[in-house]
gemmi code that builds the backbone of each chain (N, CA, C; Angstrom):
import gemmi

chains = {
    "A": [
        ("UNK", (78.178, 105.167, 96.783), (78.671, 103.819, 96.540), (80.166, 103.750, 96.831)),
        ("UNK", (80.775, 102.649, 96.840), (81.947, 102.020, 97.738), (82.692, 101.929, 96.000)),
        ("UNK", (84.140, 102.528, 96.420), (84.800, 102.027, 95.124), (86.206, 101.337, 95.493)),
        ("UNK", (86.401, 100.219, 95.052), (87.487, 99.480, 95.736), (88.857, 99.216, 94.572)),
        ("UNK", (89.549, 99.592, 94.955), (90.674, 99.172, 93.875), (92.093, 98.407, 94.464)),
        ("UNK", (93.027, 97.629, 93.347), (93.330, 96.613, 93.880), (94.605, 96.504, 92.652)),
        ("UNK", (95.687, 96.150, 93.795), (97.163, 95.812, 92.582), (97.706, 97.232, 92.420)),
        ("UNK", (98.122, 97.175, 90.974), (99.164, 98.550, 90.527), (97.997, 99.428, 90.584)),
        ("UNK", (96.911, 99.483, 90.054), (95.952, 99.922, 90.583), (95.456, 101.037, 91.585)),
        ("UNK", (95.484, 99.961, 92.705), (95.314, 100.807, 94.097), (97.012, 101.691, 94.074)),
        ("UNK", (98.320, 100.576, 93.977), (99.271, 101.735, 94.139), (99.562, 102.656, 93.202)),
        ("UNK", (98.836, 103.314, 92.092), (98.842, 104.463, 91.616), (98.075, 105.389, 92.231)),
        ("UNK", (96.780, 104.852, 92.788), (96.110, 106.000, 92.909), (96.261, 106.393, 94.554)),
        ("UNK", (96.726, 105.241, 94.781), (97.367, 105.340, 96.843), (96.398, 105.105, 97.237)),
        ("UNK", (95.181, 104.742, 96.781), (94.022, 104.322, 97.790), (93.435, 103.129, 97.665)),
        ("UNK", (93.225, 102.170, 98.476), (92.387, 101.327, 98.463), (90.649, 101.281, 98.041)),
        ("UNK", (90.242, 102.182, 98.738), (88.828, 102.373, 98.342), (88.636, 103.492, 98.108)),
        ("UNK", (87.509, 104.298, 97.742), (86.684, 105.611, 98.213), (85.132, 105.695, 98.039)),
        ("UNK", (84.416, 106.728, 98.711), (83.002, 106.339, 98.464), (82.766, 107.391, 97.872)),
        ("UNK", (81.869, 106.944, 96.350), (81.778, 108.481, 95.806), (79.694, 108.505, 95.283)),
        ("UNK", (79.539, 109.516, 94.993), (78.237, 109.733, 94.409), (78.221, 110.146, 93.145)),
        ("UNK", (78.358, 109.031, 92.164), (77.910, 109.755, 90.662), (76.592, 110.336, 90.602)),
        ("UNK", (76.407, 111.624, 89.090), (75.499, 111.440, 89.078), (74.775, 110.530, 87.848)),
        ("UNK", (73.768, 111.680, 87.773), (72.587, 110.433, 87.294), (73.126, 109.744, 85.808)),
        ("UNK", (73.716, 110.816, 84.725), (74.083, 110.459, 83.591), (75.060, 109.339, 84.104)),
        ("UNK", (75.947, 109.118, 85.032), (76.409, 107.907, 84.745), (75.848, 106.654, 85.319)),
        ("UNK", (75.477, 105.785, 84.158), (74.629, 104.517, 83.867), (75.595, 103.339, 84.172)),
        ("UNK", (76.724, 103.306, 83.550), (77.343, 101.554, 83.875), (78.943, 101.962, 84.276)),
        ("UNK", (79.635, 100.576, 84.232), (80.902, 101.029, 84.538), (81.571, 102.055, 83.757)),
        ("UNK", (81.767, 101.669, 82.055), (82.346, 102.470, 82.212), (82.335, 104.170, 81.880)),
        ("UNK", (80.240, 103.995, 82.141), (80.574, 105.448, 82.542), (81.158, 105.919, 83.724)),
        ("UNK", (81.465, 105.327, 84.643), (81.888, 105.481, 86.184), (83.263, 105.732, 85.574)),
        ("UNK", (83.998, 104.790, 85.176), (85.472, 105.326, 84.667), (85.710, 106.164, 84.228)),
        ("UNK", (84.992, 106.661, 83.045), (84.980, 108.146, 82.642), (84.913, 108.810, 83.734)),
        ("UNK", (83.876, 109.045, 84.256), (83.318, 110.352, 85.007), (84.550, 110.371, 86.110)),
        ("UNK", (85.327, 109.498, 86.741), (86.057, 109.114, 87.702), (87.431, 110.049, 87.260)),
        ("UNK", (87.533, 109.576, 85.930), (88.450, 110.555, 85.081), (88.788, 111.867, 84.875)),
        ("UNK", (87.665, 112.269, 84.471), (87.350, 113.706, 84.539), (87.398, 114.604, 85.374)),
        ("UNK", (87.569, 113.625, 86.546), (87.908, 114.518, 88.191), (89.047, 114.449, 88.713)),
        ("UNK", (89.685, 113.585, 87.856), (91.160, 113.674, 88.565), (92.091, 112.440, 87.686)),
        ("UNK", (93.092, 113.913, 87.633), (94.172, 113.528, 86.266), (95.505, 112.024, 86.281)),
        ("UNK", (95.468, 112.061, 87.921), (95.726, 110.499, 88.300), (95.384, 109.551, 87.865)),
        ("UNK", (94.089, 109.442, 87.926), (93.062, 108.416, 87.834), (92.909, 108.230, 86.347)),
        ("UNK", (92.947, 109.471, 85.742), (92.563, 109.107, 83.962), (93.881, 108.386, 83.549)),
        ("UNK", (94.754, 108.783, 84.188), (96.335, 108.446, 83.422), (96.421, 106.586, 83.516)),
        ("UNK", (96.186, 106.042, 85.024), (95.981, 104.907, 85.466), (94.581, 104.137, 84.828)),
        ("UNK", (93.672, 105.200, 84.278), (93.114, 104.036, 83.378), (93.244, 104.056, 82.143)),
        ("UNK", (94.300, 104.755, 81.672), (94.245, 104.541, 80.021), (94.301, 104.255, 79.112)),
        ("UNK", (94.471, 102.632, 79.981), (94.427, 101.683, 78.459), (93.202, 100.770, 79.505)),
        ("UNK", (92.023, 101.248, 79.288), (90.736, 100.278, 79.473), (90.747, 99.202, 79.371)),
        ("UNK", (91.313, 98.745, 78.175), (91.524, 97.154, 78.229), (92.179, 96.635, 79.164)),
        ("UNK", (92.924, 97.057, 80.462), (93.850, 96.501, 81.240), (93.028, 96.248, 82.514)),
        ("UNK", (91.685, 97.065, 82.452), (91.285, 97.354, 83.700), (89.940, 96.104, 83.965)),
        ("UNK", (89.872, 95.168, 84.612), (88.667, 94.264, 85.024), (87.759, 95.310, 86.010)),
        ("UNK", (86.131, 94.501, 86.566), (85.261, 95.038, 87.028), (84.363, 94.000, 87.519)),
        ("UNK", (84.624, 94.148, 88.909), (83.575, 93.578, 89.443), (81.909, 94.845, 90.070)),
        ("UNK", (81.023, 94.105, 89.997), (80.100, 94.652, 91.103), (79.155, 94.088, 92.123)),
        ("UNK", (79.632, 94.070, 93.524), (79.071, 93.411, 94.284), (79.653, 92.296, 94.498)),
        ("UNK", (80.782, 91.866, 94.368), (81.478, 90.801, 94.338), (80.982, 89.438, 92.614)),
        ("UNK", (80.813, 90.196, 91.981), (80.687, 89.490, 90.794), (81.427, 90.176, 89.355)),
        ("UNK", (82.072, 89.108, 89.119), (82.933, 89.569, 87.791), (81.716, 89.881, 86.711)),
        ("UNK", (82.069, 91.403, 86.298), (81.147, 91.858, 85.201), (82.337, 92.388, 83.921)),
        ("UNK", (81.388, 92.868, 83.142), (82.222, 93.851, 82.395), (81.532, 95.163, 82.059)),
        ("UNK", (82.376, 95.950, 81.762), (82.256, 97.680, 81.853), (81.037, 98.022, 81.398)),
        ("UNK", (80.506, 97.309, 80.484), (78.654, 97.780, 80.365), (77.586, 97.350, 80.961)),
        ("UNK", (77.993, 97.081, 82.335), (76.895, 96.580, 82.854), (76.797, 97.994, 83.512)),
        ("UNK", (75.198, 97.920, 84.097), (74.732, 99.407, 85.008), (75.032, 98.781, 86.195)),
        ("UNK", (75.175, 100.208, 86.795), (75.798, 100.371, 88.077), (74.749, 100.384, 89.142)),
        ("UNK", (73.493, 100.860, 88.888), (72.085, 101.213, 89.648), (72.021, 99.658, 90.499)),
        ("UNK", (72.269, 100.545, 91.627), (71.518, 99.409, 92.930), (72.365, 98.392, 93.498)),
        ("UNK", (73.991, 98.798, 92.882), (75.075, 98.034, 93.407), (75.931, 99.072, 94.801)),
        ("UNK", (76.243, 98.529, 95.685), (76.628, 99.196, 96.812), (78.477, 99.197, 96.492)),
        ("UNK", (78.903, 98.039, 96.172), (80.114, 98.033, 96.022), (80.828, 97.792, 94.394)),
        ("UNK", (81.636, 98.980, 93.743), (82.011, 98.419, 92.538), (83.608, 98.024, 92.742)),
        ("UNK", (84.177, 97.213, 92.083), (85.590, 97.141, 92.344), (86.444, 96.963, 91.101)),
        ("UNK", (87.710, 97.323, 91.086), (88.255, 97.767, 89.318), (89.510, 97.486, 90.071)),
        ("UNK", (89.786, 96.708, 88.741), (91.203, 95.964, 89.008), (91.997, 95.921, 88.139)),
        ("UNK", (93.662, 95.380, 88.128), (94.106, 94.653, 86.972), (93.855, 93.462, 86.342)),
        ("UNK", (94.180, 93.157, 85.169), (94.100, 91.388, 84.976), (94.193, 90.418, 85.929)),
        ("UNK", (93.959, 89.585, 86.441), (94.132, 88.632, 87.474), (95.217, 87.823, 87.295)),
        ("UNK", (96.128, 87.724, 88.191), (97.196, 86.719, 88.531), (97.323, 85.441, 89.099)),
        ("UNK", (96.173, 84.635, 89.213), (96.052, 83.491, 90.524), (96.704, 82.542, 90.076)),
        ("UNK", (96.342, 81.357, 90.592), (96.848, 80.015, 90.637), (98.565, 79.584, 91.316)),
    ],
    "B": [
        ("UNK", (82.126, 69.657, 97.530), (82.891, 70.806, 97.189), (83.347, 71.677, 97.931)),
        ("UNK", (84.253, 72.233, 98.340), (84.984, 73.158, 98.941), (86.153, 74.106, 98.353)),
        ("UNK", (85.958, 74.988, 99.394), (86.605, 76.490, 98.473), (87.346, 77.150, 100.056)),
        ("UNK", (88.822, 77.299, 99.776), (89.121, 78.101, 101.136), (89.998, 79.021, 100.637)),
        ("UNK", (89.737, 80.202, 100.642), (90.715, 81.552, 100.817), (91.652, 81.833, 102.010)),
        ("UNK", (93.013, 81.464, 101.998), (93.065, 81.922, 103.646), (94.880, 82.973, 103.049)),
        ("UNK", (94.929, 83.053, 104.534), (96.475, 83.975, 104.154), (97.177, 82.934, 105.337)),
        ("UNK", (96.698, 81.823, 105.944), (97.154, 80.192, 106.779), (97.921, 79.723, 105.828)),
        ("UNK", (99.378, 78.989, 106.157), (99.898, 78.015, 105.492), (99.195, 77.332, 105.270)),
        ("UNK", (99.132, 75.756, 104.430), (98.484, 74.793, 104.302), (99.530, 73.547, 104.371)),
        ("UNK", (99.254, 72.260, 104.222), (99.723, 70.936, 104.680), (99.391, 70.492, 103.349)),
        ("UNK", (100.432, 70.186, 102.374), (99.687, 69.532, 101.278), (99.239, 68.496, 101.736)),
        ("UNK", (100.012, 67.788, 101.936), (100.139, 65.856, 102.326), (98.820, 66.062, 103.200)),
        ("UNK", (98.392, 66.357, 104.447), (97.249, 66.163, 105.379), (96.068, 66.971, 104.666)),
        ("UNK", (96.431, 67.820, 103.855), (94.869, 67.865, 103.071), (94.636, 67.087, 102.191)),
        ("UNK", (95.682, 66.576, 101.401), (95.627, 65.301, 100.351), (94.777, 64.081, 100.802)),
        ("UNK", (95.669, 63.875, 102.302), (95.005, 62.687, 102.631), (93.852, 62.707, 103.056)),
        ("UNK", (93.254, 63.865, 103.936), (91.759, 64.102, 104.272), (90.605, 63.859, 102.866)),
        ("UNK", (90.922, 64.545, 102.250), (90.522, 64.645, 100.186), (89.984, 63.195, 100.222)),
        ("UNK", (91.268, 62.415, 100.006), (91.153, 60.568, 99.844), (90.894, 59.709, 100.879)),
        ("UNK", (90.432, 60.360, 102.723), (89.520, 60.126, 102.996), (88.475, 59.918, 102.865)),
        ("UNK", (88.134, 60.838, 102.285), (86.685, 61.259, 102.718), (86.110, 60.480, 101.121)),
        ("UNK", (86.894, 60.116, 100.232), (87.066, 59.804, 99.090), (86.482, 58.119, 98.509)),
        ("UNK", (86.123, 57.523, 99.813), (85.812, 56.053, 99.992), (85.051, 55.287, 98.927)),
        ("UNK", (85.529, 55.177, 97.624), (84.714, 53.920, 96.926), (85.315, 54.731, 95.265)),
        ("UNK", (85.412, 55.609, 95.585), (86.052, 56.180, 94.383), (86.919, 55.780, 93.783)),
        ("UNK", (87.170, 56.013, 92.253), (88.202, 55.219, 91.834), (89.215, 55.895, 91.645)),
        ("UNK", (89.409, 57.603, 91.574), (90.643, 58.377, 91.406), (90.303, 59.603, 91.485)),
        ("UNK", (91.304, 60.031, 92.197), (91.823, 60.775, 92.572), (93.432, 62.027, 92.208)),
        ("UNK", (93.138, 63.143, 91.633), (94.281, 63.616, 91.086), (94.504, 65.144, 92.052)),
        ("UNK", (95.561, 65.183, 92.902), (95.883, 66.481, 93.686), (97.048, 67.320, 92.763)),
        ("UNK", (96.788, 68.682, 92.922), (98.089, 69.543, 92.032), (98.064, 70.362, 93.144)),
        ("UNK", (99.581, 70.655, 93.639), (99.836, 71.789, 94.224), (100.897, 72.818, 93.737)),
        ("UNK", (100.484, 74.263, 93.304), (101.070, 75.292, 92.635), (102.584, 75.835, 94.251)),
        ("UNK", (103.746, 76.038, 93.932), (104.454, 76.291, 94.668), (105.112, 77.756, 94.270)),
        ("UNK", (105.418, 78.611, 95.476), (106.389, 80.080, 95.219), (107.693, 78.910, 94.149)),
        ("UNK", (107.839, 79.945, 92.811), (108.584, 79.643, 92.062), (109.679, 80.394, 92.402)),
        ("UNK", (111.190, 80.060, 92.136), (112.467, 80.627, 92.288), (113.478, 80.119, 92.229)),
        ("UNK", (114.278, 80.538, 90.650), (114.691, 80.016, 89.829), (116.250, 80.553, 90.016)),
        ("UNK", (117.131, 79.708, 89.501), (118.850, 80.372, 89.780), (118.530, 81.605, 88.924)),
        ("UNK", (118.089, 81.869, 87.639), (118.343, 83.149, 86.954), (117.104, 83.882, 87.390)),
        ("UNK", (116.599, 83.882, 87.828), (115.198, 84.534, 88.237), (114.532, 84.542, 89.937)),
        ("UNK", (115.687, 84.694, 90.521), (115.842, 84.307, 92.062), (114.554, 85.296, 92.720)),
        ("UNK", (113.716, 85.046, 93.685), (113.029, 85.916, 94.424), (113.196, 85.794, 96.511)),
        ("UNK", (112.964, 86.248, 96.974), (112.665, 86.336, 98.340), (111.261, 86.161, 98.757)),
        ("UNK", (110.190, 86.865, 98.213), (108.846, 86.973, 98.751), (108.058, 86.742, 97.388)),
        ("UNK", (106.733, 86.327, 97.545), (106.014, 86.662, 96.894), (104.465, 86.983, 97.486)),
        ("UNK", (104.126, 88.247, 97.293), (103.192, 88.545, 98.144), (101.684, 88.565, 96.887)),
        ("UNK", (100.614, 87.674, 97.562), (99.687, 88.375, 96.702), (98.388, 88.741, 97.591)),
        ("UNK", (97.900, 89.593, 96.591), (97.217, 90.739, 97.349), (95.903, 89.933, 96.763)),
        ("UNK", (94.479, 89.922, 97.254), (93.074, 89.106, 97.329), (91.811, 90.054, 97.110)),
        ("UNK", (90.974, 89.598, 96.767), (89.896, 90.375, 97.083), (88.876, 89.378, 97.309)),
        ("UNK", (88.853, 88.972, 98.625), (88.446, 87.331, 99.454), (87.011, 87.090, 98.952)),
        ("UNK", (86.131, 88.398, 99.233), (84.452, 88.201, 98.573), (84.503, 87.894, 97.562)),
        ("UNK", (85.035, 88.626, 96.602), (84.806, 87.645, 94.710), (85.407, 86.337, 94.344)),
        ("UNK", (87.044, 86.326, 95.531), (87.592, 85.014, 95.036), (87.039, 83.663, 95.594)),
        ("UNK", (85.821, 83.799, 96.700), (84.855, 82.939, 96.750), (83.819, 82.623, 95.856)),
        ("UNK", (83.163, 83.666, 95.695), (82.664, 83.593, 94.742), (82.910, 82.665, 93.176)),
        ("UNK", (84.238, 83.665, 92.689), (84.599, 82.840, 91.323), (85.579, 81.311, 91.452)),
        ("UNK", (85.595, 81.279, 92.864), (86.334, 79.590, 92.682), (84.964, 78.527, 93.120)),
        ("UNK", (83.870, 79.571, 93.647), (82.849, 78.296, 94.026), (82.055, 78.025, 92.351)),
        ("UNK", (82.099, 79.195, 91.500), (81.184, 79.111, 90.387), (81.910, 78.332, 89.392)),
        ("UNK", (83.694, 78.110, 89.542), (84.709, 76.905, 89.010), (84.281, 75.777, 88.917)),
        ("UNK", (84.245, 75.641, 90.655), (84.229, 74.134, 91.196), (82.885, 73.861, 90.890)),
        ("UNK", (81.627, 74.500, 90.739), (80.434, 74.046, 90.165), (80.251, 73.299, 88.584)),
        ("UNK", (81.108, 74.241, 87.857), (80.922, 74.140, 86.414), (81.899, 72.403, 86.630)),
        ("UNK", (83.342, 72.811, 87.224), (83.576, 71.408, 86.842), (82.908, 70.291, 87.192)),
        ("UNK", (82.408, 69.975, 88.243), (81.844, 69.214, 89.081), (80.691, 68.612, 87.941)),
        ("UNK", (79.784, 69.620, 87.196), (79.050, 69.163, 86.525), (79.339, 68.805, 84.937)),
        ("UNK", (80.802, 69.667, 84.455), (81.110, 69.090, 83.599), (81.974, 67.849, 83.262)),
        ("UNK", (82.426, 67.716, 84.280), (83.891, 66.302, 84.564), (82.759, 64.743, 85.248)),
        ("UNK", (82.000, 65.151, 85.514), (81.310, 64.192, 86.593), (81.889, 63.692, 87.672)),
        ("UNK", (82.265, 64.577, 88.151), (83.317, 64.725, 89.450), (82.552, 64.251, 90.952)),
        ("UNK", (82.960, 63.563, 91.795), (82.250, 63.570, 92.864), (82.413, 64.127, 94.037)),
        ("UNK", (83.862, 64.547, 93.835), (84.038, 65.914, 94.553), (85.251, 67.009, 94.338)),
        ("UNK", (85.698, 68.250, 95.107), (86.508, 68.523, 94.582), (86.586, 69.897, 95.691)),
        ("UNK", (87.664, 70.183, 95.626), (88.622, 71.218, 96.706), (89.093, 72.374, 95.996)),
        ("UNK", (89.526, 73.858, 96.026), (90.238, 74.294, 95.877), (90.708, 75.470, 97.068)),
        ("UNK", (92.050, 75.282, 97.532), (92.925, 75.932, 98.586), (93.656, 76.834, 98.101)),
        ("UNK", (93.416, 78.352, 98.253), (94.227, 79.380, 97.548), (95.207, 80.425, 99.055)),
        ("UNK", (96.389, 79.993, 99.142), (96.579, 81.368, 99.942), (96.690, 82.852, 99.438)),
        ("UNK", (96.787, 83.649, 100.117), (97.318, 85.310, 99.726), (98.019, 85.744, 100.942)),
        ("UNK", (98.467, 86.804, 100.941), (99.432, 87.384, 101.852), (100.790, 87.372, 101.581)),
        ("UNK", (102.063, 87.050, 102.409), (103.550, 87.117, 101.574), (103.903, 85.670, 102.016)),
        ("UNK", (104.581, 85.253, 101.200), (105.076, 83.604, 100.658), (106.190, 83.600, 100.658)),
        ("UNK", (107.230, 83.099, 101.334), (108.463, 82.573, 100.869), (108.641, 81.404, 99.478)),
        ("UNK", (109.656, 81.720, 98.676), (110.151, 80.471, 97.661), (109.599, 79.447, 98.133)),
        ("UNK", (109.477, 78.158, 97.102), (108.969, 76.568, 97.867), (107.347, 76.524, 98.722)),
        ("UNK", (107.126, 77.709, 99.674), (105.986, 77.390, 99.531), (104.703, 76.948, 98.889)),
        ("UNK", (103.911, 76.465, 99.201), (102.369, 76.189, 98.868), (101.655, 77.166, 98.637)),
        ("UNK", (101.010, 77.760, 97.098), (100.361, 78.934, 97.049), (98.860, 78.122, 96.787)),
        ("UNK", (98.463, 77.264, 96.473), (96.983, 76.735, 95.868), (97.342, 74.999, 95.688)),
        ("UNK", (96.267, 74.790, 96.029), (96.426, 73.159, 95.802), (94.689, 73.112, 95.501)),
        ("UNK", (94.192, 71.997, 94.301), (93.533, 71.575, 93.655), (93.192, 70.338, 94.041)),
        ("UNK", (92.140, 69.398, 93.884), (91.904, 68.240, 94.258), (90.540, 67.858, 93.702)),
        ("UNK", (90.547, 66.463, 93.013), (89.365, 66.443, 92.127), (88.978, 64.807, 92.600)),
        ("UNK", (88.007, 64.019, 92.373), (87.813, 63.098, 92.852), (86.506, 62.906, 91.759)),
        ("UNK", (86.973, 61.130, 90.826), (86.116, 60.738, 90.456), (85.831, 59.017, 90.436)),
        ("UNK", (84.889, 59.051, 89.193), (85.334, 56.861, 88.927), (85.925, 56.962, 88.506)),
        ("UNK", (86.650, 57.771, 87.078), (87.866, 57.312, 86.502), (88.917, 58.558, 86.299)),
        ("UNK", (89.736, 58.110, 85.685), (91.557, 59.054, 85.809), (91.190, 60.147, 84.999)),
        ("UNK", (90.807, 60.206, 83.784), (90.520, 61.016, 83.006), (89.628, 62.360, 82.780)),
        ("UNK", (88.753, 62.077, 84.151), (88.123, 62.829, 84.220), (88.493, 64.031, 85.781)),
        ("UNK", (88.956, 63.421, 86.775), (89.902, 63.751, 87.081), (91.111, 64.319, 87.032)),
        ("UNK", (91.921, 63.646, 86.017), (93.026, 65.052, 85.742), (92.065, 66.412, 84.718)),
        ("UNK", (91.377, 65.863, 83.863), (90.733, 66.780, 83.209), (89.787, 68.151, 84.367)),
        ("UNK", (89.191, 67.640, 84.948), (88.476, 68.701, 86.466), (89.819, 69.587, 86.768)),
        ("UNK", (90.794, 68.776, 87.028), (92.189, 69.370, 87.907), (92.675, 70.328, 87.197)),
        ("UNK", (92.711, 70.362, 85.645), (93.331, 71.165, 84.629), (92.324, 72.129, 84.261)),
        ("UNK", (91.362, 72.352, 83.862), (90.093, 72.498, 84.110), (90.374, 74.136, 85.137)),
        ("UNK", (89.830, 73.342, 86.469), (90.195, 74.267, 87.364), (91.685, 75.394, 87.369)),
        ("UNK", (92.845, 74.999, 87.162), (93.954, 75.207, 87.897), (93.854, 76.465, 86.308)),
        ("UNK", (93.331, 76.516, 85.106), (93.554, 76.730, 83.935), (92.467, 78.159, 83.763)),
        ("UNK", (91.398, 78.285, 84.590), (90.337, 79.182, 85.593), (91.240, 79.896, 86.047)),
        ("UNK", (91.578, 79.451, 87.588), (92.306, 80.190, 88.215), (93.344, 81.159, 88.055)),
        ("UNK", (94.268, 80.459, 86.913), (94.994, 81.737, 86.410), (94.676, 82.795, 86.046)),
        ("UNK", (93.598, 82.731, 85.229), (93.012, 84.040, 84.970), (91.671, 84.946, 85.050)),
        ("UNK", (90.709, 83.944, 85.970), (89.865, 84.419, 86.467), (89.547, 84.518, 88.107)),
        ("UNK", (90.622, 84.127, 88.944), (90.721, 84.310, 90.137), (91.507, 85.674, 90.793)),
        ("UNK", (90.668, 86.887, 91.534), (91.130, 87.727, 91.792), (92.247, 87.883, 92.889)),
        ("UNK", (93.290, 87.479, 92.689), (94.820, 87.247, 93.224), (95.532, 87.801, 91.984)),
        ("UNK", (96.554, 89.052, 92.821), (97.287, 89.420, 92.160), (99.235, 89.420, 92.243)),
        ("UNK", (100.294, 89.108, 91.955), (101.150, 88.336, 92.261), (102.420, 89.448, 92.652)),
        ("UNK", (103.043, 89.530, 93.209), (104.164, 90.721, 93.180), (105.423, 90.196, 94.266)),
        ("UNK", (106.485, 89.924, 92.799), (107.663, 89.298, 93.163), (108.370, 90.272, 93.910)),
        ("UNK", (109.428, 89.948, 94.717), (110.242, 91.073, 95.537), (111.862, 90.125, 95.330)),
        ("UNK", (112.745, 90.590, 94.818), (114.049, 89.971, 94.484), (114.913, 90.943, 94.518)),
        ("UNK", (116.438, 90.578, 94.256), (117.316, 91.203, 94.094), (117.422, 92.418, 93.270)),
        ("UNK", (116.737, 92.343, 92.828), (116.246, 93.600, 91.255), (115.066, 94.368, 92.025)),
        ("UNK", (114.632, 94.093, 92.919), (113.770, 95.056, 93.557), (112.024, 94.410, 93.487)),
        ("UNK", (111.103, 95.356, 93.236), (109.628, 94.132, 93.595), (108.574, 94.770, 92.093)),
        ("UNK", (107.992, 94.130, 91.809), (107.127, 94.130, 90.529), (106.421, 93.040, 90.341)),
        ("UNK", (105.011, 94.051, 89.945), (104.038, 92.933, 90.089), (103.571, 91.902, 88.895)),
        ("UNK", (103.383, 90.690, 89.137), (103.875, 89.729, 88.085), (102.657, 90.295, 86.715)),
        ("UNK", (102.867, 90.160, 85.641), (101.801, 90.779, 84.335), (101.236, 89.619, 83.852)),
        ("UNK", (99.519, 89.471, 83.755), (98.959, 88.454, 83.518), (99.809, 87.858, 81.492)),
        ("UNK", (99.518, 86.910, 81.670), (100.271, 85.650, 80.352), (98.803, 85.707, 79.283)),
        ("UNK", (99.445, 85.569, 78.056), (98.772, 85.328, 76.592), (98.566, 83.767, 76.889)),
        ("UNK", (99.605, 83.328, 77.026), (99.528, 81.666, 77.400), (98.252, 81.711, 78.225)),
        ("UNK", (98.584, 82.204, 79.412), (96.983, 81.414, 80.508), (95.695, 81.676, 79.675)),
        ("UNK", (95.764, 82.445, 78.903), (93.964, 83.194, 78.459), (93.998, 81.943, 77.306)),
        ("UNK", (95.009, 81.878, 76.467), (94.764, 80.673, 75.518), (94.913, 79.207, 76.263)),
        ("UNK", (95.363, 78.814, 77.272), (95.015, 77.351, 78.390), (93.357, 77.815, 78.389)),
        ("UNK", (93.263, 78.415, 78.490), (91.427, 79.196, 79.099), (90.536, 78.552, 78.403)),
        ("UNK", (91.072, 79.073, 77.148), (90.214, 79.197, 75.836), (90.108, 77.750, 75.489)),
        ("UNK", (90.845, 76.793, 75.543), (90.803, 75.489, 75.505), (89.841, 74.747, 75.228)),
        ("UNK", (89.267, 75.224, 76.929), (87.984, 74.635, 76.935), (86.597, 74.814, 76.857)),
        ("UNK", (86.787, 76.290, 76.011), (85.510, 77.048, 75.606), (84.634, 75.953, 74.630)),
    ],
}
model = gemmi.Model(1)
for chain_id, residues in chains.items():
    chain = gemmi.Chain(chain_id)
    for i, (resn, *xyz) in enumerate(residues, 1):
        res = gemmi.Residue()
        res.name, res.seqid = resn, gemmi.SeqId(i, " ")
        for name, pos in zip(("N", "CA", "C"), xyz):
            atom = gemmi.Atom()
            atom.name, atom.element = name, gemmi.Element(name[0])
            atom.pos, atom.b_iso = gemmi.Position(*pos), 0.0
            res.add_atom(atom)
        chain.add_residue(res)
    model.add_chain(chain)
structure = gemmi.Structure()
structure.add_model(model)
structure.setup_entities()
């Protein structure tokens, strides 16, 4: 699956996307955040206040307990800025 | 209803007037256009924002639905750019169209009150002090909450 990140976000971790393969134990987002964590000490530091972090999947605003099964693209962001 | 994402300038005035074209028998009409802010104590050069174009279709068409059916709107626009902005520019313009005023500015506020904080655009000033990206407001989530 496609992981897309976006804002301070992407410039902490320097990447825009990556494609990764969880496995099976991880079920929803934020088991994906965890597990994402656990592999690299960047990434845990930049998410560590969860509450900061939004989640889409598939181009639809979710939140962190939704499952991940059968989505091609997840995307994790900051709070939104528009208007 | 219409929804455009672009990183294109826009024309307030000639989309206004197309809007109240197309607008024929209606009784009102209310346009808001959001502009690059830049202030004597808070001066900027750019403001760049960064998009994520698939969802922000998405969550401005599922906006303009809810208002449409909650305002009794008969029609309604929303124009968002992204990319980098000079001061004074045009970042989003709004446009609501009904029979009466009230329901209309209400759609317009409505919408513009969404967008702050559920539209995936993210804001990052570049000024004399260097560039940082703008931090979402307690204010916008309570405008939000309003109209829960």
């Amino acid at each position: 699956m496609k992981i897309l990140y976006f804002a301070w976000l992407r410039e902490r971790l320097n990447r825009g996307e990556e494609e990764v393969s969880p496995p099976d134990g991880v079920v929803t987002i934020a088991d994906l955040i965890d597990w994402l964590a656990q592999r690299d000490e960047a990434f845990a530091h930049a998410v560590e206040k969860r509450s900061l972090i939004r989640s889409a999947l598939d181009a639809r605003l979710v939140p962190h307990t939704t499952p991940i099964a059968g989505a091609s693209v997840v995307a994790l962001f900051p709070p939104m800025t528009g208007g | 209803m219409s929804v455009r994402v672009t990183t294109d300038a826009f024309d307030p005035g000639a989309e206004t007037n197309s809007f109240l074209a197309a607008g024929k028998g209606a009784g009102a009409a209310v346009t808001f256009t959001g502009m690059v802010r830049s202030s004597p104590d808070a001066p900027i050069t750019t403001l760049s924002l960064e998009c994520y174009p698939e969802l922000a279709i998405n969550q401005l068409s599922a906006m303009l639905a809810t208002a449409t059916a909650r305002f009794d709107l008969l029609a309604a626009t929303i124009i968002h750019r992204y990319g980098v902005l000079r001061a004074g520019e045009p970042i989003v313009q709004v446009m609501t169209l009904s029979a009466h005023r009230r329901a209309a500015f209400q759609g317009a506020e409505f919408l513009m009150d969404y967008l702050k904080t559920d539209a995936p655009f993210w804001k990052q000033e570049s000024g004399p002090d260097g560039t940082r990206w703008v931090a979402a407001k307690g204010d916008d989530d309570a405008a939000k909450a309003r109209w829960d």
